[in-house]
Backbone atoms as SQL, in Angstrom:
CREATE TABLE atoms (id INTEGER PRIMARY KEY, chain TEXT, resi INTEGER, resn TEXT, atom TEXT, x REAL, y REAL, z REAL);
INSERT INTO atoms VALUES
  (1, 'A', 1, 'UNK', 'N', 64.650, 266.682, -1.116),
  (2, 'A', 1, 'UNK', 'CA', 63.699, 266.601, -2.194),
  (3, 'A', 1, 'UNK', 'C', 64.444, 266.692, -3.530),
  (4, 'A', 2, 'UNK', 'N', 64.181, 265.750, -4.513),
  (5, 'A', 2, 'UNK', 'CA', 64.752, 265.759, -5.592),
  (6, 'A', 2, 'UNK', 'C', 64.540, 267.003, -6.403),
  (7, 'A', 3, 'UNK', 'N', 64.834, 267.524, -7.181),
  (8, 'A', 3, 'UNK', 'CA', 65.104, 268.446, -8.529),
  (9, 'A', 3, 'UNK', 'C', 64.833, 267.982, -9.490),
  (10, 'A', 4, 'UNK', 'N', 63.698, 269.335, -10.656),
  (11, 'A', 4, 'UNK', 'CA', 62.784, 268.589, -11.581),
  (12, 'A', 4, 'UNK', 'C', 63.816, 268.051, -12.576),
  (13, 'A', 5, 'UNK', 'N', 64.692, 268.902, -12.883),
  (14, 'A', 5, 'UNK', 'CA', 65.592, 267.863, -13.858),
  (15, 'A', 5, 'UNK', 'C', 65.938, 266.606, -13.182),
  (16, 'A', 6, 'UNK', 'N', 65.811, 266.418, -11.904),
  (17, 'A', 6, 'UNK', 'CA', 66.526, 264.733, -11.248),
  (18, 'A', 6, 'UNK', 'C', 65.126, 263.621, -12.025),
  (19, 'A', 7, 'UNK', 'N', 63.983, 264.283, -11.895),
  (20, 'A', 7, 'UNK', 'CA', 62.954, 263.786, -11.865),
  (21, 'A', 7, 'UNK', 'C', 62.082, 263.538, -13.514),
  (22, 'A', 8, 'UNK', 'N', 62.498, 264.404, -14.059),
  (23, 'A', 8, 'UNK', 'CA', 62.532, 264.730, -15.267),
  (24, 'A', 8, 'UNK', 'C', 63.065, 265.044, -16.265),
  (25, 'A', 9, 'UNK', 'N', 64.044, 264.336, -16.676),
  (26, 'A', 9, 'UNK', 'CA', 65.429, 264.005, -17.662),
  (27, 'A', 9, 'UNK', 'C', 65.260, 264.439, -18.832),
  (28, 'A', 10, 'UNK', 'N', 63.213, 263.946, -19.355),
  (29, 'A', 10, 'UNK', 'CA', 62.961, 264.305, -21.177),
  (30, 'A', 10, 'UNK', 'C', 63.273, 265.923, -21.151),
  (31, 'A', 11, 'UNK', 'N', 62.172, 266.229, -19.672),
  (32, 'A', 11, 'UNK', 'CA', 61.874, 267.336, -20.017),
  (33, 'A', 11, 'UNK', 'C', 63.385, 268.984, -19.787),
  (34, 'A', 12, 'UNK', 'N', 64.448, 268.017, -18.672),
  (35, 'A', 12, 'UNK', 'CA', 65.483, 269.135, -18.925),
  (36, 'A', 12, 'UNK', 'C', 65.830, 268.857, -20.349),
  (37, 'A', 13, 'UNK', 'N', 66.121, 267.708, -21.208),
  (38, 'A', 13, 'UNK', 'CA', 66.978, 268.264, -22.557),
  (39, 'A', 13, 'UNK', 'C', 66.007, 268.525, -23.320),
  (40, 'A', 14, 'UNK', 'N', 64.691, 268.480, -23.227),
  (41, 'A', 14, 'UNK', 'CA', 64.117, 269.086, -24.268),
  (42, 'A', 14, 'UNK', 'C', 63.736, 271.210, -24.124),
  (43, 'A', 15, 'UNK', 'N', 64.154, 271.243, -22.999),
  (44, 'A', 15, 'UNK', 'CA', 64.511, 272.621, -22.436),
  (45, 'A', 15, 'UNK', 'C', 65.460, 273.292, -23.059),
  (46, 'A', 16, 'UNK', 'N', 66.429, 272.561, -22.638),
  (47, 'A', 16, 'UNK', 'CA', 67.837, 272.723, -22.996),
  (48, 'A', 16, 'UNK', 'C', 68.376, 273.026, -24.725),
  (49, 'A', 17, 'UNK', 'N', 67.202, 271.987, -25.445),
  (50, 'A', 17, 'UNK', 'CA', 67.584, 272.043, -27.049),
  (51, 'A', 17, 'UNK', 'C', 67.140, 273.345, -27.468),
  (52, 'A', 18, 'UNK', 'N', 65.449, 273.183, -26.746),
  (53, 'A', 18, 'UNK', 'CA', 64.586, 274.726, -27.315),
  (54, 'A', 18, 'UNK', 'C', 65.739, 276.032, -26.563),
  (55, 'A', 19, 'UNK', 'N', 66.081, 276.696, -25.736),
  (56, 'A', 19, 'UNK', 'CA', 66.989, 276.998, -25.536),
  (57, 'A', 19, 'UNK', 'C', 68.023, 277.233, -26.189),
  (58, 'A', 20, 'UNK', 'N', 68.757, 276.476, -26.781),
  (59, 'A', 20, 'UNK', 'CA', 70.028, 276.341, -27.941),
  (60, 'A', 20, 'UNK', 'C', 69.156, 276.531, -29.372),
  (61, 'A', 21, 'UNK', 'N', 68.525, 276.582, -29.626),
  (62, 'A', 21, 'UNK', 'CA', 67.418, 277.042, -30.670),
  (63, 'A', 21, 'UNK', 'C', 67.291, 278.361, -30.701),
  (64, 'A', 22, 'UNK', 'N', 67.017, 278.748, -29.960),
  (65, 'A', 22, 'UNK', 'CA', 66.366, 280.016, -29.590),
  (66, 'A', 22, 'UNK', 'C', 67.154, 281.049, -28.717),
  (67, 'A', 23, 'UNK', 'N', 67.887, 281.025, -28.113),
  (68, 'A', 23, 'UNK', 'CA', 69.130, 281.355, -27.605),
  (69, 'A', 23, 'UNK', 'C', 70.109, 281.046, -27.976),
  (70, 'A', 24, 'UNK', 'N', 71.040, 281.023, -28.866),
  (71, 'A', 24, 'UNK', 'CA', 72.069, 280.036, -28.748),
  (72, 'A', 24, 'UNK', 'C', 73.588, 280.379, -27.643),
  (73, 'A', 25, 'UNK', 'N', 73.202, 282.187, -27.084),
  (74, 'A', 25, 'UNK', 'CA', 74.504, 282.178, -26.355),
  (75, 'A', 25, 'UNK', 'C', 73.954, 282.392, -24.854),
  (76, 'A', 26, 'UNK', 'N', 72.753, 281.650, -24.744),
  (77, 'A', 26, 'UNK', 'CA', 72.422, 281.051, -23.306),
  (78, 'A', 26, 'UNK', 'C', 73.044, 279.596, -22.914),
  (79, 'A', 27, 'UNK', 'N', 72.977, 278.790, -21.899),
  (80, 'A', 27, 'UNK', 'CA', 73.116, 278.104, -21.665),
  (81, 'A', 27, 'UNK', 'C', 72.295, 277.285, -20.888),
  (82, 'A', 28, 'UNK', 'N', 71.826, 276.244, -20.617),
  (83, 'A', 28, 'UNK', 'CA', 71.116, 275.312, -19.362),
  (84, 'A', 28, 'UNK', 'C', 71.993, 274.564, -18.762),
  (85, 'A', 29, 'UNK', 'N', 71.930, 274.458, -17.800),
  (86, 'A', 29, 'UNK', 'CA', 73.236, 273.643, -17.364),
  (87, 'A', 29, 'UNK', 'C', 72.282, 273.163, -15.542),
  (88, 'A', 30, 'UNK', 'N', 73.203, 272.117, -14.801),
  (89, 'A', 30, 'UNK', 'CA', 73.164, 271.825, -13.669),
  (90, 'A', 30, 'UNK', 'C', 74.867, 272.739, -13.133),
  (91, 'A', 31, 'UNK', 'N', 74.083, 273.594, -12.112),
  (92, 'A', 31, 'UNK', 'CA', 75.731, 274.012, -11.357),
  (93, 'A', 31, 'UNK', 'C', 75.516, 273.614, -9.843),
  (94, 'A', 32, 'UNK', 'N', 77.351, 273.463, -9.860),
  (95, 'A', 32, 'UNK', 'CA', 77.402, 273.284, -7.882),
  (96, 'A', 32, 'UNK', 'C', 77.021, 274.370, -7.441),
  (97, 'A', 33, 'UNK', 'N', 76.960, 273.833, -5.929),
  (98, 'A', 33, 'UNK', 'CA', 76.917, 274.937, -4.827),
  (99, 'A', 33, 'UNK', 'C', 78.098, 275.984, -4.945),
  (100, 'A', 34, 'UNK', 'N', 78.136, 277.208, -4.964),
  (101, 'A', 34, 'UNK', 'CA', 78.723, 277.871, -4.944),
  (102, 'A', 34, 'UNK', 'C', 79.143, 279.151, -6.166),
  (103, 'A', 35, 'UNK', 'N', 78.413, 278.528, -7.003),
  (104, 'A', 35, 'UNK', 'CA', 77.962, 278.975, -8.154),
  (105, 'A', 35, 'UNK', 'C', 77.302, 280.499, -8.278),
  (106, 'A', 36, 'UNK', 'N', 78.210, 281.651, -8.838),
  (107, 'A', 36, 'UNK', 'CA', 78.498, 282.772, -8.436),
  (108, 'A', 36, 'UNK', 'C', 77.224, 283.231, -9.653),
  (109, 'A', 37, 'UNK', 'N', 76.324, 284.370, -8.480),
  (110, 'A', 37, 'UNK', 'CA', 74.856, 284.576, -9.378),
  (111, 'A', 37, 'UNK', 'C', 75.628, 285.896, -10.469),
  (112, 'A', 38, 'UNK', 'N', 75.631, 286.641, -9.559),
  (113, 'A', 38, 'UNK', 'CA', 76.515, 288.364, -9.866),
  (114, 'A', 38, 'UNK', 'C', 77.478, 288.298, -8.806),
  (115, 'A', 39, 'UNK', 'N', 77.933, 289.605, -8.106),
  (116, 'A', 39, 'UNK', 'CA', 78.916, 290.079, -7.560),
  (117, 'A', 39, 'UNK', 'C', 78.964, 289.682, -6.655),
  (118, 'A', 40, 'UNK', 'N', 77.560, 289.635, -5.821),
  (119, 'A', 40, 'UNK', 'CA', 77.186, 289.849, -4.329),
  (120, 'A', 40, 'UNK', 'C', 76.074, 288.002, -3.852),
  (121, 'A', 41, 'UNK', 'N', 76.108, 287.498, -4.800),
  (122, 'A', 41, 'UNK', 'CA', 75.293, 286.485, -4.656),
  (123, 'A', 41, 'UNK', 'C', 75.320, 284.844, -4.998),
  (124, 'A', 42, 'UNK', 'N', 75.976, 283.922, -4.251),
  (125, 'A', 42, 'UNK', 'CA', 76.215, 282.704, -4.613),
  (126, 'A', 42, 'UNK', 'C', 75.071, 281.623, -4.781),
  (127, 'A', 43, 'UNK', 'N', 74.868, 280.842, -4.881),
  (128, 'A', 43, 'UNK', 'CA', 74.411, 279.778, -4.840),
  (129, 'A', 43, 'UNK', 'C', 74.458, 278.742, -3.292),
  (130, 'A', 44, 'UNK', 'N', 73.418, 278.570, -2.587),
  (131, 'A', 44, 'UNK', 'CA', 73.946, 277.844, -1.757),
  (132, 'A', 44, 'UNK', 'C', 73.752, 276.108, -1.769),
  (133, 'A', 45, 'UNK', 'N', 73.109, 275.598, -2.879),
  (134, 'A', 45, 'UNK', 'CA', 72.954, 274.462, -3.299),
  (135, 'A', 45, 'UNK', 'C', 73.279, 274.288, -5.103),
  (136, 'A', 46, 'UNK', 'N', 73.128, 273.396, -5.672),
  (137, 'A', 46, 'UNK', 'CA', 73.289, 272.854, -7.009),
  (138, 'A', 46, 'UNK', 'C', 71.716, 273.239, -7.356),
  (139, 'A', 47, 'UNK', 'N', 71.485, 273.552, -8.671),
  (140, 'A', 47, 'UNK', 'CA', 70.465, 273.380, -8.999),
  (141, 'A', 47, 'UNK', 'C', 70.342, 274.077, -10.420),
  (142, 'A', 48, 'UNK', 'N', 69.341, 273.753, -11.389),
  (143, 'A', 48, 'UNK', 'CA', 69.642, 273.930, -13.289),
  (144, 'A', 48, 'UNK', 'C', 69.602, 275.461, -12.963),
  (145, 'A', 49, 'UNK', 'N', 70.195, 276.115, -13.459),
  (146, 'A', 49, 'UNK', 'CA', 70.139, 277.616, -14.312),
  (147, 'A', 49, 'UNK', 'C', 70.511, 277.797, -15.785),
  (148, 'A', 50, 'UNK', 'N', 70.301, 278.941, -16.328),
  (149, 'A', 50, 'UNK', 'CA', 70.359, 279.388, -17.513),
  (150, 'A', 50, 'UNK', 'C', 71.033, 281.030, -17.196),
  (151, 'A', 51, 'UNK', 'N', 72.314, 280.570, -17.837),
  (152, 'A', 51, 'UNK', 'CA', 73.334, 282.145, -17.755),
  (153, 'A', 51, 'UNK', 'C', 74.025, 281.895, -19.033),
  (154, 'A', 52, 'UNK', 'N', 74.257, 283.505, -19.600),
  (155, 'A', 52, 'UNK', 'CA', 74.825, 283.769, -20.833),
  (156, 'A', 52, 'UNK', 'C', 74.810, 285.265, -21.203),
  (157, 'A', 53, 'UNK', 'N', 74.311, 285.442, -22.152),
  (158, 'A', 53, 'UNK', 'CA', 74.388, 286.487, -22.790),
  (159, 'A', 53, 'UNK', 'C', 73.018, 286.975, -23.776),
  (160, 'A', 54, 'UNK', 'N', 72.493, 287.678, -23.488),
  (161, 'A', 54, 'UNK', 'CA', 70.863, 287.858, -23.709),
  (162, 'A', 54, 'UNK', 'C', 70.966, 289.227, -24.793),
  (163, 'A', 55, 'UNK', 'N', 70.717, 288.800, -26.036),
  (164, 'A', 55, 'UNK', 'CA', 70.322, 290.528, -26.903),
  (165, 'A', 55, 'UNK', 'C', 69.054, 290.699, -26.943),
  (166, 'A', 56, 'UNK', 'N', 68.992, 291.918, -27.072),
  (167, 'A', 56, 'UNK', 'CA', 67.406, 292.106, -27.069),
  (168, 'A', 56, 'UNK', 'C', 67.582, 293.429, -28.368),
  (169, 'A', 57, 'UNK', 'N', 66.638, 293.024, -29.240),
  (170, 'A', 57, 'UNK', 'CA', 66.705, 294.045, -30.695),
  (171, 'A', 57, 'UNK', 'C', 66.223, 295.577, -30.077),
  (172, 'A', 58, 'UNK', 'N', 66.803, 296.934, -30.545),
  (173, 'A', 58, 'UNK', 'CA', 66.050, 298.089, -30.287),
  (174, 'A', 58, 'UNK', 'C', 64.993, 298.212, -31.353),
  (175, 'A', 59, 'UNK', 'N', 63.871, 298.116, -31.394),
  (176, 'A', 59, 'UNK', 'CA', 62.546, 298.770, -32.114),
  (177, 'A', 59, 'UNK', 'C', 63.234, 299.377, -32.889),
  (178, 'A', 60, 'UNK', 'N', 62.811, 299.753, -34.297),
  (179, 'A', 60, 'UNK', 'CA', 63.220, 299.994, -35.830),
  (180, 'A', 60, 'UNK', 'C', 64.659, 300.548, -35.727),
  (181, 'A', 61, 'UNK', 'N', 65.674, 299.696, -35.095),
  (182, 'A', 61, 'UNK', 'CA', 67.137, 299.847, -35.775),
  (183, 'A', 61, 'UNK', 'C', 67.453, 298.760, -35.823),
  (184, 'A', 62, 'UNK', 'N', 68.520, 298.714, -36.347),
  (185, 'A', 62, 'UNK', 'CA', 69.705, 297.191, -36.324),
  (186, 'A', 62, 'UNK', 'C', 70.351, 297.187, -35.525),
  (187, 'A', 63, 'UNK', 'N', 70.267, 297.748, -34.268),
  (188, 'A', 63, 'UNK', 'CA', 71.292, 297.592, -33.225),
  (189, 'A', 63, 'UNK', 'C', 70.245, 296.904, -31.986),
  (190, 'A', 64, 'UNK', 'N', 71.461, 296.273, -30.960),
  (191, 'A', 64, 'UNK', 'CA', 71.250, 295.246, -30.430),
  (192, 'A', 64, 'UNK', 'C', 71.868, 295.227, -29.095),
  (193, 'A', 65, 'UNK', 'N', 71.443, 295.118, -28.263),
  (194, 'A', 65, 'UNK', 'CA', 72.157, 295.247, -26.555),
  (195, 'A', 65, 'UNK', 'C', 72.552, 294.065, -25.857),
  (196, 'A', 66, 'UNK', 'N', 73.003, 293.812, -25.892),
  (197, 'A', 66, 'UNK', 'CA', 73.354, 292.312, -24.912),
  (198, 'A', 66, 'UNK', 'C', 73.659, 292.474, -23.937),
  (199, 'A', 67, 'UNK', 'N', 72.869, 291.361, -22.793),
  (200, 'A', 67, 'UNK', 'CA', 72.856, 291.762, -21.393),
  (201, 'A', 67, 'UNK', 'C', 73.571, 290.530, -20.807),
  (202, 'A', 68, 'UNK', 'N', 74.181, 290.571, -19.841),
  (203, 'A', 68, 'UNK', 'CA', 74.714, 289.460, -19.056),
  (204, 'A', 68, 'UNK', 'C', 73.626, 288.445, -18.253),
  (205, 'A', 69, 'UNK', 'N', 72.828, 287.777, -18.280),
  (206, 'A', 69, 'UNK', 'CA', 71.546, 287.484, -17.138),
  (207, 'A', 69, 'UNK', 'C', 72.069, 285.992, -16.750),
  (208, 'A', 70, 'UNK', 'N', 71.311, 285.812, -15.437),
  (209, 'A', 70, 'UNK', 'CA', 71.184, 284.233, -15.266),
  (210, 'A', 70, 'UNK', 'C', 69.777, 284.148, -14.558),
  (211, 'A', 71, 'UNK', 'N', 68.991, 283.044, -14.899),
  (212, 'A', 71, 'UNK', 'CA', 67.910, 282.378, -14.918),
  (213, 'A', 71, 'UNK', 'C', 68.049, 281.350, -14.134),
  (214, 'A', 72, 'UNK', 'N', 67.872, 281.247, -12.566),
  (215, 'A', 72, 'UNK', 'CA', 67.194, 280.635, -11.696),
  (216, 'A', 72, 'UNK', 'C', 65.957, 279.521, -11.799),
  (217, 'A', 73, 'UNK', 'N', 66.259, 278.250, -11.847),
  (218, 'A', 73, 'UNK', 'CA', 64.847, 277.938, -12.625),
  (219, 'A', 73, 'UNK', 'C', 64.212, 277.090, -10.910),
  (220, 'A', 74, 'UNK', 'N', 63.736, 276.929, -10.430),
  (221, 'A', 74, 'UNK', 'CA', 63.132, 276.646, -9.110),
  (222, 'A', 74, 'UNK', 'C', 62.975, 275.039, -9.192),
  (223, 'A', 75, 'UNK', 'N', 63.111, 274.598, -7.915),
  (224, 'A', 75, 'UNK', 'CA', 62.880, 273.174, -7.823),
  (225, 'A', 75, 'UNK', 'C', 62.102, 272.469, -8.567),
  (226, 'A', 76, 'UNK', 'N', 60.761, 272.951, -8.418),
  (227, 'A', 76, 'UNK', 'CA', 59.637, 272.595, -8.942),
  (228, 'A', 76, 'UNK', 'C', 59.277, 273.190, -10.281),
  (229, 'A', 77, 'UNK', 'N', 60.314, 273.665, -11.260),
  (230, 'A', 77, 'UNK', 'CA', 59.742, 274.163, -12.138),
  (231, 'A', 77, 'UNK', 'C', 59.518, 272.755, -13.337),
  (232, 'A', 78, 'UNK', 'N', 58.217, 273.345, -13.984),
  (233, 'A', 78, 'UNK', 'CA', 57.906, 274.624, -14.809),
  (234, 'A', 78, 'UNK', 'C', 56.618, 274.953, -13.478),
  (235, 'A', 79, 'UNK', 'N', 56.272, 274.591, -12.296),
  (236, 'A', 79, 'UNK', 'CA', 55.277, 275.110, -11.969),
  (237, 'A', 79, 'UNK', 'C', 55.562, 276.250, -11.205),
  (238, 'A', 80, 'UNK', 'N', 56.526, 276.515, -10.862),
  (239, 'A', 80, 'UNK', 'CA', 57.083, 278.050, -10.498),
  (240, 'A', 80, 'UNK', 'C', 57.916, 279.114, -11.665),
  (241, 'A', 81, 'UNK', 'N', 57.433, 280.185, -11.708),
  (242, 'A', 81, 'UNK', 'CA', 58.590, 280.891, -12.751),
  (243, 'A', 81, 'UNK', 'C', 59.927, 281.017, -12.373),
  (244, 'A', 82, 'UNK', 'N', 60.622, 281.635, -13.213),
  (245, 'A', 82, 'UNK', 'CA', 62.412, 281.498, -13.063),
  (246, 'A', 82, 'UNK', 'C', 62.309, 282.675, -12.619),
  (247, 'A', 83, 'UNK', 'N', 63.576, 282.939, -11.884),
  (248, 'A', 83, 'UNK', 'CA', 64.076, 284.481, -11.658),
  (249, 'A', 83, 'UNK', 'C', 64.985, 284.271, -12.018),
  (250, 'A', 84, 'UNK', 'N', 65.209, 285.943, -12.507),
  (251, 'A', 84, 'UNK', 'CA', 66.150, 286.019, -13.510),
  (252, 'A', 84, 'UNK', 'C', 66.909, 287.456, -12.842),
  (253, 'A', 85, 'UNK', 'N', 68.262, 287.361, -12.779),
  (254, 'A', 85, 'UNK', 'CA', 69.331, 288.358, -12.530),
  (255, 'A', 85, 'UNK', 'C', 69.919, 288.925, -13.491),
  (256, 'A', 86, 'UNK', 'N', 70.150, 290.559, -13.396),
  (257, 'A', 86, 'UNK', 'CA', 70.632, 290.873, -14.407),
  (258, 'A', 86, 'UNK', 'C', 71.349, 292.168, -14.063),
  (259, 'A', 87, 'UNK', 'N', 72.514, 291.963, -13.506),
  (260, 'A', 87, 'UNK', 'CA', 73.708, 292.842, -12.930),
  (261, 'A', 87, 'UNK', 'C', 74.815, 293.351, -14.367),
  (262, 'A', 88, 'UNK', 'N', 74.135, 293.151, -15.461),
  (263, 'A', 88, 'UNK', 'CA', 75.300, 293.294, -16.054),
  (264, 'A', 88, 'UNK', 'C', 76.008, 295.208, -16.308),
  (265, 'A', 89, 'UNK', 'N', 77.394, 295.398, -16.498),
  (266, 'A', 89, 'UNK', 'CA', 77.536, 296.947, -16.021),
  (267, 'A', 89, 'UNK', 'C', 77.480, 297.522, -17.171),
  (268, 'A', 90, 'UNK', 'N', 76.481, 297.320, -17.674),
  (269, 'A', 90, 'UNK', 'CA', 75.982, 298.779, -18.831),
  (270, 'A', 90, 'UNK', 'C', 75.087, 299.404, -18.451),
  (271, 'A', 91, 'UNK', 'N', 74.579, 298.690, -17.148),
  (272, 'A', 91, 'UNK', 'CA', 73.529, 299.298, -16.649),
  (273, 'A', 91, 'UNK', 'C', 73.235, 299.720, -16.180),
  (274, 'A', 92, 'UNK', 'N', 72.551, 301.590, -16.009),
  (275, 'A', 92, 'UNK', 'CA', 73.235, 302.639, -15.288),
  (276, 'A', 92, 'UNK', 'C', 72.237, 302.563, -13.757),
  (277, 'A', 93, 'UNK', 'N', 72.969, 302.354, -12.623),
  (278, 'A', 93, 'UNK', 'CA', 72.935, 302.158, -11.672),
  (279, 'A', 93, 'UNK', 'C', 72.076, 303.511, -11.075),
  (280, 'A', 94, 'UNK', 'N', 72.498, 304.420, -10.901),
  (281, 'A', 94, 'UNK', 'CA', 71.425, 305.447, -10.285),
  (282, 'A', 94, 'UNK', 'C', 70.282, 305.840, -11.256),
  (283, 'A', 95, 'UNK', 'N', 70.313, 305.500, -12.244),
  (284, 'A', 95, 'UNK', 'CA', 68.705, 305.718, -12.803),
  (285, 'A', 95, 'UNK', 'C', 67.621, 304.277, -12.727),
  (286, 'A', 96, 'UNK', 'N', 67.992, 303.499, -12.163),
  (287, 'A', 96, 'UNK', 'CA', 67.268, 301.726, -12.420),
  (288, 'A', 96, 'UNK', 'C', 66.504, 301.818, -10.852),
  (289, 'A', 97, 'UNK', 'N', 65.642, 300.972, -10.487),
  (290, 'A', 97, 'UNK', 'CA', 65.707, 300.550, -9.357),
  (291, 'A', 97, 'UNK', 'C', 65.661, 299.168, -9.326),
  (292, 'A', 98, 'UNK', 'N', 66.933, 298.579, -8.482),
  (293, 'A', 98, 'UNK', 'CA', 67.120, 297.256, -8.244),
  (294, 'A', 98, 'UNK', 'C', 66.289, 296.726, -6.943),
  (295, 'A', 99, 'UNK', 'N', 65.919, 295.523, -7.645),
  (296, 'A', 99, 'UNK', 'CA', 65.059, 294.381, -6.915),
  (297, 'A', 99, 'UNK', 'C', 66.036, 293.345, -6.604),
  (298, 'A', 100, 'UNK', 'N', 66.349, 293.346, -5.221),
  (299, 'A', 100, 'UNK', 'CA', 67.060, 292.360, -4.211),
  (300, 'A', 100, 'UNK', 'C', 66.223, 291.290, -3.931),
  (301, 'A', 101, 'UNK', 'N', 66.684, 290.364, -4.086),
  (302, 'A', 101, 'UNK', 'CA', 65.344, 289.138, -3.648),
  (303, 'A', 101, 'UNK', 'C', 66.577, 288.840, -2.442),
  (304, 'A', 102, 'UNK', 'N', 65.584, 288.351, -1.228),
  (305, 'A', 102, 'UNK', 'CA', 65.998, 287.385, -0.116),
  (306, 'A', 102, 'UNK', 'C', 66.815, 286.408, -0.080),
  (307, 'A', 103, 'UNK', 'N', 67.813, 285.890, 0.493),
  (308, 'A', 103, 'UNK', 'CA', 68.573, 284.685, 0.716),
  (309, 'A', 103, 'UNK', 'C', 67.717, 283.581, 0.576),
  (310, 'A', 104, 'UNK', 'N', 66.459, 282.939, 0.820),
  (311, 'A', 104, 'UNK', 'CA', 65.665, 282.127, 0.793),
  (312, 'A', 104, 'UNK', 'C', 65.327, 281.564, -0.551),
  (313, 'A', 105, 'UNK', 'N', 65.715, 282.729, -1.200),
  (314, 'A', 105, 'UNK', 'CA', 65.534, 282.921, -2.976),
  (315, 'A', 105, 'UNK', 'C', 67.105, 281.838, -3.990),
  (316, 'A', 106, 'UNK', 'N', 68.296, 282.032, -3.211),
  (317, 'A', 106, 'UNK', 'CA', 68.966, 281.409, -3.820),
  (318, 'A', 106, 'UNK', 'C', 69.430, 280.273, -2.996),
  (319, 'A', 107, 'UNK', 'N', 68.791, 279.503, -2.593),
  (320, 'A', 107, 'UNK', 'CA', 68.927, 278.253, -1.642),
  (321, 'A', 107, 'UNK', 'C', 68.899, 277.093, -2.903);
């Protein structure tokens, strides 16, 4: 089965621009198979994601956190949401609880 960017060309670069607009140290991209999510999690096909570097403002300061994430965008999207990973190590591990999604998830 094709891939919505195979199928839909306007709509990946017009993704892609809003994106670089609005993100600019995200990325959209098509990656191969093998395509490393975090530590523990590859890719077992090609398919568009969005990985970079994500700040998010703290409420009334000027300081700013930047997170490592990548954005999963699904075959069929926009009619499925993205999942989004976010292993990056500022992030304190015994106080979080991490959500493992299934192998079925990065196919």
């Amino acid at each position: 089965m094709a891939q919505w960017y195979e199928n839909n060309r306007k709509l990946f670069c017009e993704e892609r621009k809003t994106l670089a607009s609005a993100c600019p140290r995200l990325k959209l991209t098509v990656v191969e198979p093998g395509f490393k999510v975090n530590s523990v999690c590859y890719l077992k096909q090609g398919r568009a994601v969005v990985y970079g570097t994500y700040g998010l403002q703290i409420p009334d300061t000027h300081r700013q956190i930047d997170y490592g994430i990548v954005l999963l965008l699904p075959g069929n999207y926009p009619k499925l949401p993205l999942v989004m990973y976010c292993n990056d190590p500022k992030l304190p591990i015994d106080s979080i609880d991490r959500f493992k999604l299934s192998q079925k998830y990065l196919g």
